[in-house]
C-alpha positions in Angstrom: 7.8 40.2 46.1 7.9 40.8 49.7 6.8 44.1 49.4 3.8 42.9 47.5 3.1 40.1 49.9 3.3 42.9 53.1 1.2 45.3 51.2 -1.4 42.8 50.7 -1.1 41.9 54.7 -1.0 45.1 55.8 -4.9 45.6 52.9 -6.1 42.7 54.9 -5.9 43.8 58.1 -7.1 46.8 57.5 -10.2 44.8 55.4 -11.0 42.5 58.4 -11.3 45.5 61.0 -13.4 47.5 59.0 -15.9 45.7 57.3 -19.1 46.1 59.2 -20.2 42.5 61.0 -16.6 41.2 61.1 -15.1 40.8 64.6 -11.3 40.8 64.8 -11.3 37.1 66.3 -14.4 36.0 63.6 -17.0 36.0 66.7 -20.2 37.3 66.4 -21.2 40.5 68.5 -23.9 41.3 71.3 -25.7 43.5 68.2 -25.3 40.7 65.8 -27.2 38.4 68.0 -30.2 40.4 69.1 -30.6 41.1 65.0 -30.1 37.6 63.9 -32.9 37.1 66.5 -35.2 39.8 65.6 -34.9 38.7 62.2 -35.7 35.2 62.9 -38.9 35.9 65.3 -40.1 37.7 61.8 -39.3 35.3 59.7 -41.2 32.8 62.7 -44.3 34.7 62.3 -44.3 35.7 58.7 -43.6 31.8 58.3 -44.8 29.3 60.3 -42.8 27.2 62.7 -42.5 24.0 60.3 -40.7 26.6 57.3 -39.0 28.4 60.2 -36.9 25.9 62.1 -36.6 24.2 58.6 -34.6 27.7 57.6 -33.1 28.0 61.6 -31.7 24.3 61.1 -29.9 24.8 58.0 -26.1 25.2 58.4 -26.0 27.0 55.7 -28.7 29.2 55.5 -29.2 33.0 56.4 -29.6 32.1 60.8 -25.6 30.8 60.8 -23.1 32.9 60.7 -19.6 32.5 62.4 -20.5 31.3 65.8 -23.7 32.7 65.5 -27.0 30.7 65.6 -30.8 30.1 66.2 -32.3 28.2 68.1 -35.7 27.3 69.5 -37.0 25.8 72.6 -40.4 25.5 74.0 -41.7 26.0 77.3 -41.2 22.9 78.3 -37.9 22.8 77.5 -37.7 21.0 74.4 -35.6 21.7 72.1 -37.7 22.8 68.2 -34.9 24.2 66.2 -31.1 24.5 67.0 -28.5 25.7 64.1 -25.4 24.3 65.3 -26.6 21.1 66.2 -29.0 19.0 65.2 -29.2 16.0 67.2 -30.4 18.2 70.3 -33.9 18.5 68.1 -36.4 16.8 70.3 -34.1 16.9 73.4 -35.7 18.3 77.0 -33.0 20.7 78.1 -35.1 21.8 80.7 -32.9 20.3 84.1 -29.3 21.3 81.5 -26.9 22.6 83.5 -24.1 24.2 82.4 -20.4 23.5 83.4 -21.1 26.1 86.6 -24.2 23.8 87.4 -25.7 26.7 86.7 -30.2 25.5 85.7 -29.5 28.1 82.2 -32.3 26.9 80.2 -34.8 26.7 83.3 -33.9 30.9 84.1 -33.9 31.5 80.1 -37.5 30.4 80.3 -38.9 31.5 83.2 -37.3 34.8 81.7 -39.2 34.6 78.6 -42.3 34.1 80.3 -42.3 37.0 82.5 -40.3 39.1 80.2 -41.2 38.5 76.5 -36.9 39.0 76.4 -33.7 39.1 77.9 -30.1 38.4 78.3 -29.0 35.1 80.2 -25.2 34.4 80.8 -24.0 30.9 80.9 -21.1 28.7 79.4 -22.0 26.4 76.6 -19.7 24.4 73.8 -18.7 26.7 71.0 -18.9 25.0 67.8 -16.3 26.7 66.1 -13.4 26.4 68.8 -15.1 23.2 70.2 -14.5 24.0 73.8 -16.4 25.2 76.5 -16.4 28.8 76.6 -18.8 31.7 78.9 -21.9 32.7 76.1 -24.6 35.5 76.5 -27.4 34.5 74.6 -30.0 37.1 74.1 -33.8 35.6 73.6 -37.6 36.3 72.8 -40.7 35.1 73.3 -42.8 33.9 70.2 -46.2 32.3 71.4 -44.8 29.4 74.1 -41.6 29.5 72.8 -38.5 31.3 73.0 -36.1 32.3 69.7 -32.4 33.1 70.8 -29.3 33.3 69.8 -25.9 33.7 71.7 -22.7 35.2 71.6 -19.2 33.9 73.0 -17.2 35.9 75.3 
């Protein structure tokens, strides 16, 4: 019996590290993030934004995974879509700082807008572990908005 039960520890191990997508620690990766967001600006466009942030919103749906999520905000700083947490829907983020008093969302868009993309470092909640934690969140520009999703360090 304990040879079966370290046998099928030993088949796990090997299962989490090398299925594709799986991070040992169950985060989500730097490539992860820029596909989850290149797949939602096409969904965006092929879309519309009402079927879109319906789809971005939905906890369960195909923008969640792990840690991972999409979000939207305008360029005015309000918030359109957000997958890991709703009530900020609505919400100007635009003057947010982070726990650095570091003006995130304020450099995320002015990135956008000169850009069209980019990578903006920052330390946000996670939702998984609940604390705050240092998060990369790579972004593009759809029309006046911008489509990102992050990554926890």
């Amino acid at each position: 019996m304990k040879q079966l039960l370290k046998s099928m520890s030993v088949a796990a191990c090997v299962l989490a590290l090398h299925v594709p997508g799986w991070a040992a620690d169950g985060r989500g990766t730097a490539a992860e993030a820029t596909a989850m967001v290149q797949r939602a600006v096409e969904y965006l466009k092929a879309n519309g934004p009402a079927k879109a942030y319906a789809a971005f919103n939905d906890q369960a749906g195909q923008f969640k995974d792990r840690d991972l999520y999409v979000f939207v905000i305008d360029f005015n700083g309000k918030v359109q879509a957000h997958g890991a947490n709703a009530k900020l829907i609505g919400k100007d983020l635009m003057n947010l700082k982070d726990a650095d008093d570091k003006f995130f969302m304020k450099e995320m868009i002015d990135t956008a807008k000169t850009k069209g993309k980019g990578w903006i470092d920052y330390k946000w909640p996670n939702p998984v572990s609940k604390a705050i934690e240092s998060k990369s969140t790579y972004f593009e520009k759809v029309d006046d908005t911008l489509v990102g999703c992050g990554v926890y360090k």
